[in-house]
NUZALUM-931605 format. One record per residue (C-alpha): residue in one letter; x, y, z; residue number from 0. Coordinates in Angstrom, 2 decimals. Example, Ala and Ser with C-alpha at 12.3 -4.5 7.8 and 13.67 -1.06 7.14 Angstrom:
<node residu="A" c1="12.30" c2="-4.50" c3="7.80" num="0"/>
<node residu="S" c1="13.67" c2="-1.06" c3="7.14" num="1"/>
END
This chain:
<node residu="X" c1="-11.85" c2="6.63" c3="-34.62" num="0"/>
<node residu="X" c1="-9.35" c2="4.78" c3="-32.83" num="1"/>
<node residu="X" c1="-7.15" c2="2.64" c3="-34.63" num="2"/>
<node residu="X" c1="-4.82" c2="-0.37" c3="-33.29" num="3"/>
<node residu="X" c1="-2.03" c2="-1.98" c3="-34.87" num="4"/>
<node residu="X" c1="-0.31" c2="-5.72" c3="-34.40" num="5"/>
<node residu="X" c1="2.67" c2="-6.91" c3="-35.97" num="6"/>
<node residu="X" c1="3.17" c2="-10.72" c3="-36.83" num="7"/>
<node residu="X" c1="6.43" c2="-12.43" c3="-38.02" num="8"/>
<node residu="X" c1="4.64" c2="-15.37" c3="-39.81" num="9"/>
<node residu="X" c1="8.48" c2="-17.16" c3="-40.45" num="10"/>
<node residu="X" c1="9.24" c2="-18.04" c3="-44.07" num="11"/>
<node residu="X" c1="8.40" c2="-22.15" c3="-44.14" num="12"/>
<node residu="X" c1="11.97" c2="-22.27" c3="-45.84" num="13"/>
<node residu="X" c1="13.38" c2="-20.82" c3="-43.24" num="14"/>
<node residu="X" c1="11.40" c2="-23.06" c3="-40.51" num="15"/>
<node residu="X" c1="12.61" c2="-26.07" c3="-42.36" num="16"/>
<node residu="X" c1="15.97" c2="-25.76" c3="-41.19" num="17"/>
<node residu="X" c1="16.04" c2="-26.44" c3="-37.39" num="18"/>
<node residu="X" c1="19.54" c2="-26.11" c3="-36.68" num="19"/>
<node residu="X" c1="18.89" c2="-22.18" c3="-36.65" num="20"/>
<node residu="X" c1="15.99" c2="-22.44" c3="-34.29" num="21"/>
<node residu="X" c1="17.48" c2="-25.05" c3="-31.94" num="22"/>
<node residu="X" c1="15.42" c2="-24.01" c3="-28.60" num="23"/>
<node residu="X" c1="12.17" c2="-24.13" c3="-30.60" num="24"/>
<node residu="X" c1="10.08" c2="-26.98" c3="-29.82" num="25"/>
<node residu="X" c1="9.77" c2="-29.31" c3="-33.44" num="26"/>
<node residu="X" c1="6.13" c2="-28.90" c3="-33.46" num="27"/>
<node residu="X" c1="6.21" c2="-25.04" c3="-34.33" num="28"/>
<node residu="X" c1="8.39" c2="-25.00" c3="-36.48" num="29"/>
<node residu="X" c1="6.19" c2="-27.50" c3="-38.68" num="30"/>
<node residu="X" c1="3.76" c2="-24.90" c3="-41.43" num="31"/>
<node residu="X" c1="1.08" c2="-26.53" c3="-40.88" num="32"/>
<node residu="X" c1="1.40" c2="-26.37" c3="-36.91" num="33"/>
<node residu="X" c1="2.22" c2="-22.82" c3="-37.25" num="34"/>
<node residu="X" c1="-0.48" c2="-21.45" c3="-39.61" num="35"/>
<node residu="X" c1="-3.16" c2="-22.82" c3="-37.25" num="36"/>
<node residu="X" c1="-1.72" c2="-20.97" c3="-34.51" num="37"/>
<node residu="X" c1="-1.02" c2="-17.93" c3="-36.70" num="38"/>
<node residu="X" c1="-4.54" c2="-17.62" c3="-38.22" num="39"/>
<node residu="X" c1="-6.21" c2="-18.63" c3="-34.49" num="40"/>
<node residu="X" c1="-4.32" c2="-15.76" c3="-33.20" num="41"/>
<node residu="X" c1="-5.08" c2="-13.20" c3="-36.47" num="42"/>
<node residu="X" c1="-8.82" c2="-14.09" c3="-35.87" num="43"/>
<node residu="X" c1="-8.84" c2="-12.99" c3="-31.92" num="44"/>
<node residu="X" c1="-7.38" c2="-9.55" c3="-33.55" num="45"/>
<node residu="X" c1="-10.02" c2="-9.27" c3="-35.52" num="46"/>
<node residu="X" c1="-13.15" c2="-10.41" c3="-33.25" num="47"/>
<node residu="X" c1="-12.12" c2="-8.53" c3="-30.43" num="48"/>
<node residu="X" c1="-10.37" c2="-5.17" c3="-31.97" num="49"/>
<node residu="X" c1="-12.73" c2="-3.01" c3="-33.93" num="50"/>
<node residu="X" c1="-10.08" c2="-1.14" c3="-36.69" num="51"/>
<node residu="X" c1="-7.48" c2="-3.29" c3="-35.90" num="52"/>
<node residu="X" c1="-4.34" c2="-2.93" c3="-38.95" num="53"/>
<node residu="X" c1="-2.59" c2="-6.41" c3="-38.96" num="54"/>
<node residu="X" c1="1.43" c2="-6.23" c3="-40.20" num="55"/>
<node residu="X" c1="3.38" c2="-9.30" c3="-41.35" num="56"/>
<node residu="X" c1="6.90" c2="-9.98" c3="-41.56" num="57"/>
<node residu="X" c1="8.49" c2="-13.07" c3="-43.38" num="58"/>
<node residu="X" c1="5.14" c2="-13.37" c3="-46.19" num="59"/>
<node residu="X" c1="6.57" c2="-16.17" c3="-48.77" num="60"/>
<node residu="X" c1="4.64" c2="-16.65" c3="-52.09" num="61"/>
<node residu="X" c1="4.05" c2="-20.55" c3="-51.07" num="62"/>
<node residu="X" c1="1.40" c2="-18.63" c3="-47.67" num="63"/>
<node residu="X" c1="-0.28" c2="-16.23" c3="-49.66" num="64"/>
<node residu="X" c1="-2.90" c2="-17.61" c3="-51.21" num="65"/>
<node residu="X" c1="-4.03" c2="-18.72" c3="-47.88" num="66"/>
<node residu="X" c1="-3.39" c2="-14.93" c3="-46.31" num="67"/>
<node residu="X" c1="-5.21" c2="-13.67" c3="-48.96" num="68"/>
<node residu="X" c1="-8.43" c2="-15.49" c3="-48.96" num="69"/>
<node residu="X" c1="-8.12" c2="-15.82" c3="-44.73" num="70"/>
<node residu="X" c1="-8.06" c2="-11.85" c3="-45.19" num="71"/>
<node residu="X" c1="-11.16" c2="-11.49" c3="-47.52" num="72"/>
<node residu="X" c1="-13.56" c2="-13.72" c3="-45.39" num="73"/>
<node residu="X" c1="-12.46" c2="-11.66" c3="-42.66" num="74"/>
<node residu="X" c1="-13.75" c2="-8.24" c3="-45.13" num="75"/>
<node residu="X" c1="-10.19" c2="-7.21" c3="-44.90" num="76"/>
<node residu="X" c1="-7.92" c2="-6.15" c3="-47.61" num="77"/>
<node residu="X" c1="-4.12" c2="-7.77" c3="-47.88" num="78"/>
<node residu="X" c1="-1.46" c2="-5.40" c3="-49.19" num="79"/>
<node residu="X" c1="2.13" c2="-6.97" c3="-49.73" num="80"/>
<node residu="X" c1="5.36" c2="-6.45" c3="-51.49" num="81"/>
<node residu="X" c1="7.32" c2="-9.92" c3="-51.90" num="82"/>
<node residu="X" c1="10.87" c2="-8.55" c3="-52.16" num="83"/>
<node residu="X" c1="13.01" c2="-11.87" c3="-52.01" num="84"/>
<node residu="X" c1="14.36" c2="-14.36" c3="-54.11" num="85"/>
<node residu="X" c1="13.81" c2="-17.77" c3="-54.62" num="86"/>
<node residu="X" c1="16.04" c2="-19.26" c3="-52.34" num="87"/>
<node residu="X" c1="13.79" c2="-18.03" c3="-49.05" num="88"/>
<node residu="X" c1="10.62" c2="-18.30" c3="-50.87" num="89"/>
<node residu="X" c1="10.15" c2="-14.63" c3="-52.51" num="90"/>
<node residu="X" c1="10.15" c2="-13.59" c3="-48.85" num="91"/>
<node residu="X" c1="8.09" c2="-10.15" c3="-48.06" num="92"/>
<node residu="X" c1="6.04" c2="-8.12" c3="-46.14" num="93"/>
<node residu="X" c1="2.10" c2="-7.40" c3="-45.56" num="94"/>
<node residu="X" c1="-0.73" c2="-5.23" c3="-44.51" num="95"/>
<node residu="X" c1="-4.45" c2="-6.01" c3="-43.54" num="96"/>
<node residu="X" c1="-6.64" c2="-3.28" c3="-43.57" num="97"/>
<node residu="X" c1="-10.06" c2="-3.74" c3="-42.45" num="98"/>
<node residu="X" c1="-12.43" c2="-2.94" c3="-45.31" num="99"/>
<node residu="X" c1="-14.94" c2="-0.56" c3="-43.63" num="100"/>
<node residu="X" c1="-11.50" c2="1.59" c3="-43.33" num="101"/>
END
């Protein structure tokens, strides 16, 4: 079986709400909302076109996961994560998808 694997930085909204740090960013993507369209549009082509495709995330944040995780389970995947922050950059952390037929 052959197995790929992608790697996403999703970007803490905290962090995105402070645009001084990402001056050469156009406004518009640094906006959640803007951002999680693009994010899940992309994280859908993975799945669709990949067979056994293992999606990684950078930057999770406890105010996106409830979103990641049901986006995950209506895609039959399974969302592993470890939030390892603190509260001033949104309990920051890191993901896995696995696909559940793996």
């Amino acid at each position: 079986m052959t197995v790929r694997v992608v790697s996403y930085n999703i970007l803490v909204p905290i962090y995105a709400d402070r645009p001084e740090i990402y001056s050469k960013c156009r406004p518009e993507f640094l906006k959640t909302d803007h951002r999680w369209n693009l994010i899940r549009s992309q994280l859908e082509q993975e799945v669709h076109h990949h067979e056994n495709t293992i999606i990684c995330l950078q930057e999770l944040s406890l105010t996106l996961l409830p979103e990641l995780e049901l986006f995950f389970r209506h895609l039959d995947y399974t969302l592993f994560h470890h939030l390892y922050g603190k509260r001033h950059n949104d309990f920051m952390g890191t993901g896995i998808a696995i696909p559940a037929s793996m």
